[in-house]
N, C-alpha and C positions, 0 to 999 in steps of 0.2 A: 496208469499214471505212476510217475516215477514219484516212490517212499518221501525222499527230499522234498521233494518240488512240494507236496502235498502237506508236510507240517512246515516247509515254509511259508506257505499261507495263514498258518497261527497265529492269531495274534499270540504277542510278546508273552502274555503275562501266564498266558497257559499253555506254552510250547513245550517246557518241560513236567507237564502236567499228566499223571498214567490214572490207573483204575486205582491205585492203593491210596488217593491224595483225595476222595470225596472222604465225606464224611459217615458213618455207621451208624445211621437212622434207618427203622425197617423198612423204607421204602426206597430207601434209595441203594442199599444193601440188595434188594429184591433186583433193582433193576440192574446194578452193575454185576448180579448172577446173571439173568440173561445176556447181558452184553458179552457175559467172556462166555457163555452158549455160542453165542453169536459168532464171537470170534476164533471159538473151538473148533469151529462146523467150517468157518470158510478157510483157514488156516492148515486143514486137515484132507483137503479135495486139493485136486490139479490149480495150476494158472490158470487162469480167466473162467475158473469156473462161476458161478453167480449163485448166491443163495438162496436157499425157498421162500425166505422169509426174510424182513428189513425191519428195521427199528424206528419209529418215531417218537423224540421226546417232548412230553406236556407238562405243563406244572406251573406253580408259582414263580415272581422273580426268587431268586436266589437257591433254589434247592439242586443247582449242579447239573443242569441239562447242558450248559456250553461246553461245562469241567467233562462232562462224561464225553460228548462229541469229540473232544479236542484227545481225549484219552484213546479214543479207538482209533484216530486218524494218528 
């Protein structure tokens, strides 16, 4: 899928939203460390490679699961 097309599917309010704009509470600190794992490892292999491993985020409302999603897309 074409980069563009993919955050324009964002909503507005967190289109321009990256990893450094959560907040640095240890869990969520913990988790946006895996994410840039995450996005070390598939950033770092060929096109269309697929990685070994996916991410699912759980949690309460409000602790940055859409912000983090919206960050790696």
């Amino acid at each position: 899928m074409d980069v563009s097309k993919a955050t324009e599917a964002l909503p507005t309010r967190y289109a321009t939203r990256g990893l450094d704009d959560l907040r640095r509470e240890p869990d969520q600190r913990r988790a946006m460390d895996l994410c840039r794992d995450w996005l070390d490892q598939v950033h770092s292999k060929h096109e269309g490679y697929v990685p070994s491993w996916g991410i699912a985020f759980v949690g309460e409302p409000g602790t940055g699961k859409t912000t983090l999603a919206c960050a790696l897309a």
